[in-house]
C-alpha positions as CSV (number, residue, x, y, z in Angstrom):
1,X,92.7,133.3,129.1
2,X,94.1,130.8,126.0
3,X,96.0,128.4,126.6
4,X,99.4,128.4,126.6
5,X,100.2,124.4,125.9
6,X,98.1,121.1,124.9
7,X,99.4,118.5,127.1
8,X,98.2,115.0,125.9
9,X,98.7,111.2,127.1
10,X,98.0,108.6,124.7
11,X,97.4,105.1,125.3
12,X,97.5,102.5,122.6
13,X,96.3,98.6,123.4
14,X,95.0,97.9,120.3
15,X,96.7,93.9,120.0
16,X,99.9,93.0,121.8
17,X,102.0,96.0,122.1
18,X,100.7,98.5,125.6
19,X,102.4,101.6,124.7
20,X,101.9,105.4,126.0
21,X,103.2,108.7,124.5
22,X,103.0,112.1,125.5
23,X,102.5,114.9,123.0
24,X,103.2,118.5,123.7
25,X,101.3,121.1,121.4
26,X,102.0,118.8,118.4
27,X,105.4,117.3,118.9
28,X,106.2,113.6,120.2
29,X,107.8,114.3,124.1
30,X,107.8,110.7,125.3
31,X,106.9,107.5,123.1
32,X,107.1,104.1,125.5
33,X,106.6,100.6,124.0
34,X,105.7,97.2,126.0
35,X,105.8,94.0,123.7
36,X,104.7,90.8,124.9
37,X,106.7,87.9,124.3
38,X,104.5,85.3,125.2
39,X,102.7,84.9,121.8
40,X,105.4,83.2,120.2
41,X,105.1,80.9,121.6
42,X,101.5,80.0,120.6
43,X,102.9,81.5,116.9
44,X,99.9,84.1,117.0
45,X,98.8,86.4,119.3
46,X,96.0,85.0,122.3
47,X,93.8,87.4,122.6
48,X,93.1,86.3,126.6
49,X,96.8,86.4,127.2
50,X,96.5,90.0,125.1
51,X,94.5,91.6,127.6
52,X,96.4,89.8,130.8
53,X,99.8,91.4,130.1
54,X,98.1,95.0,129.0
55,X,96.7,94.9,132.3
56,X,100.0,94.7,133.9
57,X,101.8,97.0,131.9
58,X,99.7,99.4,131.6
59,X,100.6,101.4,134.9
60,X,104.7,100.9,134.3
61,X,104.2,102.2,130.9
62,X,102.1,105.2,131.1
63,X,104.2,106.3,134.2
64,X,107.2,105.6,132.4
65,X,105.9,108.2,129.5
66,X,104.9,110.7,131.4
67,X,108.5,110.5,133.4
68,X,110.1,110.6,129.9
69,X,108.2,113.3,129.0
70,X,108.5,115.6,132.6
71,X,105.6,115.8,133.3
72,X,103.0,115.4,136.2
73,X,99.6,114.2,135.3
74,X,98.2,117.3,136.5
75,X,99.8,119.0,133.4
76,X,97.9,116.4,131.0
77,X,94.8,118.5,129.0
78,X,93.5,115.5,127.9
79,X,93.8,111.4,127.6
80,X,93.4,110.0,124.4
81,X,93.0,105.9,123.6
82,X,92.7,103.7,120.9
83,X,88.6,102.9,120.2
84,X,89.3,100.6,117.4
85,X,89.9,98.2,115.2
86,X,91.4,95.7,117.7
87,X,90.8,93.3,120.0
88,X,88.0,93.3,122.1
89,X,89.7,92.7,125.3
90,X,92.8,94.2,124.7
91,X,90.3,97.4,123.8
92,X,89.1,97.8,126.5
93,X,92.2,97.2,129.0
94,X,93.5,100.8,127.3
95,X,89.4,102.5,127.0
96,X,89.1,102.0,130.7
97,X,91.9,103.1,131.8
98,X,92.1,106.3,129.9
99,X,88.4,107.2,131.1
100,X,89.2,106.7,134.8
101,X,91.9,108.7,134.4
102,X,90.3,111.7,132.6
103,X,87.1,111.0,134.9
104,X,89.7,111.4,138.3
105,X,91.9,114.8,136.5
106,X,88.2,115.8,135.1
107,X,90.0,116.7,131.7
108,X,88.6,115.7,128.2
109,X,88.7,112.2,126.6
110,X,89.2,111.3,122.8
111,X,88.7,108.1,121.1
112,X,91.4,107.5,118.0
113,X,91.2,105.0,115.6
114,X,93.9,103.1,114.9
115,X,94.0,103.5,111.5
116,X,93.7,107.0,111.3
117,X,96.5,107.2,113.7
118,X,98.7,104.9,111.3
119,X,98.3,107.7,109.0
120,X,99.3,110.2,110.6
121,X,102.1,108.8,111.9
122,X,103.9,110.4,108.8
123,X,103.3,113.8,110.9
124,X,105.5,113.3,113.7
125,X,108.9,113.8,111.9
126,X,109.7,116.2,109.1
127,X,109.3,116.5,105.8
128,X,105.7,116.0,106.1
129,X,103.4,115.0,103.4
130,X,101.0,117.8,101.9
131,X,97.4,117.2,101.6
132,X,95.7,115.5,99.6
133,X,97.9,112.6,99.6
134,X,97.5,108.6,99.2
135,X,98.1,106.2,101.5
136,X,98.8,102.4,101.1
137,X,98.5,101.3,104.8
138,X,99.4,97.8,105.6
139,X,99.6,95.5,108.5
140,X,98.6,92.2,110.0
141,X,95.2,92.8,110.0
142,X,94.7,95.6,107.0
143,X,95.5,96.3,103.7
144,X,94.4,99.7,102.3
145,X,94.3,102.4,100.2
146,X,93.0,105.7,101.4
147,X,92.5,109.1,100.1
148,X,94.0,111.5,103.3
149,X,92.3,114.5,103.1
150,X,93.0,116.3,106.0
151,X,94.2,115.7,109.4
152,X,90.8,114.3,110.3
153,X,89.4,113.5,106.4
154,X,90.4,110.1,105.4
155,X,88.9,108.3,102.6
156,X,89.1,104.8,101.9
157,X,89.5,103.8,98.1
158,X,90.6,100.5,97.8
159,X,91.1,97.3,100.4
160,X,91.7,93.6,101.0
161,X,89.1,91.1,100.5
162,X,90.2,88.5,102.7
163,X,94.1,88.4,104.2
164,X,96.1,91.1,104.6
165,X,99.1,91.5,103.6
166,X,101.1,91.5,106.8
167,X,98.9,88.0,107.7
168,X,100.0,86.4,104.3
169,X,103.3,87.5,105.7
170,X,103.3,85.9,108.6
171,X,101.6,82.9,107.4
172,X,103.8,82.4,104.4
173,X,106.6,82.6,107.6
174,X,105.0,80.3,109.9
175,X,105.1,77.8,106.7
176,X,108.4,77.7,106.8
177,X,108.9,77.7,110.1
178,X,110.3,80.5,111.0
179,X,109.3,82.0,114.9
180,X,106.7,84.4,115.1
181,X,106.4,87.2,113.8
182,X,107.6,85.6,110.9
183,X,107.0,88.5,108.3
184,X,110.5,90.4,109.4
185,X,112.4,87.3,108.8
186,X,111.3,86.8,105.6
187,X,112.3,90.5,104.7
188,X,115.8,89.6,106.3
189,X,116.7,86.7,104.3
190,X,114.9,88.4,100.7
191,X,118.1,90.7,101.0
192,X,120.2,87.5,100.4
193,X,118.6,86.1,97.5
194,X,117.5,86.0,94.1
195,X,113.4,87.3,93.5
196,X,113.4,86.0,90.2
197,X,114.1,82.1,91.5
198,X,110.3,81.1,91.5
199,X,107.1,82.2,90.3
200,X,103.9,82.9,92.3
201,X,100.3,83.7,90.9
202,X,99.2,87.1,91.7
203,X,95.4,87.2,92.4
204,X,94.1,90.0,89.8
205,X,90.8,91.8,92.3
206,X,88.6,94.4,90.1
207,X,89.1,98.3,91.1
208,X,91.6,99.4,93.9
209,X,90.6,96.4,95.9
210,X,92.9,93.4,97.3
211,X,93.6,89.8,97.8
212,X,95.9,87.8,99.5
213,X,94.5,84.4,100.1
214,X,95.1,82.5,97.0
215,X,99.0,83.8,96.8
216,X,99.2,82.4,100.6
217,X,97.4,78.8,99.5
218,X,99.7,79.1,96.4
219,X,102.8,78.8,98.4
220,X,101.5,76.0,100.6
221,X,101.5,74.1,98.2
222,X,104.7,75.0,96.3
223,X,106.5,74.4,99.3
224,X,104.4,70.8,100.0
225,X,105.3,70.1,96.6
226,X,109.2,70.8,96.7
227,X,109.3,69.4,100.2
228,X,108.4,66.0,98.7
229,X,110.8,65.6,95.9
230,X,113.6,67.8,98.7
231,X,113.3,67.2,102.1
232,X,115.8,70.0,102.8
233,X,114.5,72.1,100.1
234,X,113.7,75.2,102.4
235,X,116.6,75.3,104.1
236,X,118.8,74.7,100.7
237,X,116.9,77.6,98.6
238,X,115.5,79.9,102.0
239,X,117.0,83.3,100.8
240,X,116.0,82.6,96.8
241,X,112.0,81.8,98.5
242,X,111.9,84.4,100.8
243,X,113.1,87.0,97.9
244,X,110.7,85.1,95.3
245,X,107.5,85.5,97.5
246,X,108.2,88.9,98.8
247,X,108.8,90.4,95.5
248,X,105.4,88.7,94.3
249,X,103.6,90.4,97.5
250,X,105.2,93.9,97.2
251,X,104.5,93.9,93.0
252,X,100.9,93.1,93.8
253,X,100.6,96.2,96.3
254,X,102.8,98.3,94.1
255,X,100.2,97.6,90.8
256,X,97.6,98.9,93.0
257,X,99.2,101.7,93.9
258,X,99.9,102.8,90.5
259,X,96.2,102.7,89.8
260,X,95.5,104.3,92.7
261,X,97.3,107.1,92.0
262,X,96.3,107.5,88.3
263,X,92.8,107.3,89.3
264,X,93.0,110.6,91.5
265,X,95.8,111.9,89.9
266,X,97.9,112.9,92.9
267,X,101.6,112.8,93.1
268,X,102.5,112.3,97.1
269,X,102.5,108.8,98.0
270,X,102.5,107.8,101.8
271,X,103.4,104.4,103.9
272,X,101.9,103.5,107.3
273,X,101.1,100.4,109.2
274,X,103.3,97.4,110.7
275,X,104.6,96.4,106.9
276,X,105.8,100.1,105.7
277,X,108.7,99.0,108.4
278,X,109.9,95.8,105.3
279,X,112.5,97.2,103.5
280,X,112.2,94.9,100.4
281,X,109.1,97.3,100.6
282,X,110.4,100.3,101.2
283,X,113.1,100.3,98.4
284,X,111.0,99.3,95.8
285,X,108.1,101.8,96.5
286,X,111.3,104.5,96.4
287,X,112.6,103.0,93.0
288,X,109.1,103.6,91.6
289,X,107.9,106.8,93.5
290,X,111.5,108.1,91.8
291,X,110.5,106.7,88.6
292,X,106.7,108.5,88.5
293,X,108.0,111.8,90.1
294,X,106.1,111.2,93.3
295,X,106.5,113.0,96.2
296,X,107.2,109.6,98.9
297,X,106.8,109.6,102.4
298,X,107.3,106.7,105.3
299,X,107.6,107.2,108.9
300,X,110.5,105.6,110.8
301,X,111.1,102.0,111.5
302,X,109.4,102.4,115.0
303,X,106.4,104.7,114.2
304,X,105.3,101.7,111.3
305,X,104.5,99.0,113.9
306,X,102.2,99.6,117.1
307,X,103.4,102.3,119.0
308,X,101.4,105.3,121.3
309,X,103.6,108.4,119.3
310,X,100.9,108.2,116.4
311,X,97.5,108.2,118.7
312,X,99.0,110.7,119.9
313,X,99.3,112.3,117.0
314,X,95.7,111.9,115.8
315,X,94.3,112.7,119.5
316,X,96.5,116.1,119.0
317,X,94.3,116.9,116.0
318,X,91.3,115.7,117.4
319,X,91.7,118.1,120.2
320,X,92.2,121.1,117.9
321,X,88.6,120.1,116.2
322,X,87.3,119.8,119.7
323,X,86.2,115.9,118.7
324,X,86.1,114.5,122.0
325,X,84.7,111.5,123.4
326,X,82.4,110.7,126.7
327,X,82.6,108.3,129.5
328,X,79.8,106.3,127.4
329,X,81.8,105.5,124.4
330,X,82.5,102.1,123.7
331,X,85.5,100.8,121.7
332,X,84.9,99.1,118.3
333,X,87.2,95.5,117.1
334,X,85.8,95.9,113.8
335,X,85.4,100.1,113.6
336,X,85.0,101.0,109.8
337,X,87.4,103.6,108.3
């Protein structure tokens, strides 16, 4: 007898965001988000303090999504959970739950990567992007160009060699002393002021690839600088730096881009990741995707950063490739694309 509905729960617990989403035959029912505040604390996530909180939230959330989505867990087909990249003990929090779960409703399990599932992300709302297509997917902890394929084909062409651009963010942020996660503030004041009020070296990398260490060092020590002959030099020209040093970031992702999309010679051009959610980012990719006659796609504000909807997503397509995962899998911090 087929079956009439694919009933999925999806854990994600990748860093310091425990989120769950339910995904019925293909579209997003429920999508629940638990951040933790206590990093900021700290100005960086604590990977100890990570997997504490995940383990307390865990149970609240994924209740929560299946409620949101009304639904019993006996209705679930299968669990899905993020395998990797990530933190180890934040990892597993989400892995072990997810099999004891399928193991106790003896349904299937399947293992997503996070990265993959940033992708696809631009699948859970309309218009949706047509294969093949680029993608330029950026967060705190990646930078990367891939060549999307299919729902389960991705290819990567081009990455960082060192900081990504959402940690140049951040750090760039934390120099001026703004609270963590400082990359959003940055993008808030750039609206105010003037990206052509100071200069910062781009780093030039060979091919597709990426760099965003020597741009961060850079600004240390323009702001070391200034902050000697101007005490209150941040806080008399903070919308003009934040505009400056954001537009320097976004032209170096946007050159690659360019290349990237010469080089294979497609014309749709996707977002994903934490930093598709900067809208200093978002307008400028749209000014030059109108400009080339690319077809541009970005998911929502809330499907950029860390959320469940988008392993769900990927764990949908999974399923329909019947790529599932055992009790025996482990989860990867470091798993390749």
């Amino acid at each position: 007898m087929q079956q009439k509905s694919i009933n999925i729960l999806a854990i994600e617990s990748s860093c310091d965001e425990t989120a769950a989403a339910v995904i019925c035959n293909g579209k997003i029912a429920s999508n629940v988000v638990a951040s933790q505040s206590i990093h900021g604390i700290y100005g960086g996530v604590v990977p100890e303090l990570a997997s504490r909180a995940h383990q307390q939230k865990i149970i609240p959330v994924v209740s929560q999504a299946l409620k949101d989505a009304n639904l019993t867990k006996e209705a679930l087909h299968a669990i899905a959970f993020t395998r990797g990249p990530g933190l180890l003990g934040a990892l597993l929090v989400g892995a072990c739950f997810a099999k004891s779960l399928a193991l106790g409703l003896t349904i299937p399990l399947i293992a997503v990567h996070h990265m993959h599932a940033h992708v696809l992300a631009n699948f859970i709302e309309y218009p949706h992007p047509s294969f093949p297509f680029l993608c330029l997917t950026i967060s705190g902890g990646h930078t990367q160009l891939v060549l999307v394929n299919s729902y389960t084909s991705i290819q990567l062409i081009g990455q960082t060699q060192d900081d990504a651009v959402g940690e140049a963010f951040d750090k760039i942020a934390k120099i001026m002393n703004f609270p963590y996660p400082g990359g959003p503030f940055i993008d808030r004041y750039a609206q105010y002021g003037n990206p052509q009020r100071f200069e910062f070296p781009a780093t030039i990398m060979p091919g597709l690839n990426f760099s965003f260490s020597g741009i961060k060092t850079a600004f240390l020590y323009f702001i070391r600088n200034n902050i000697q002959k101007n005490p209150n030099f941040i806080a008399e020209h903070q919308a003009d730096i934040c505009a400056s040093i954001q537009q320097a970031l976004i032209q170096m992702l946007l050159s690659k881009v360019k290349k990237a999309m010469a080089y294979t010679g497609l014309t749709n051009i996707a977002l994903a990741g934490g930093v598709a959610a900067n809208q200093g980012l978002r307008q400028a990719i749209s000014q030059l995707a109108a400009q080339k006659n690319w077809q541009l796609f970005i998911p929502a504000t809330q499907y950029c950063t860390d959320n469940a909807a988008m392993i769900a997503m990927a764990a949908h397509y999974q399923y329909l490739a019947n790529d599932f995962a055992n009790l025996k899998t482990n989860v990867l911090p470091n798993m390749p694309i």
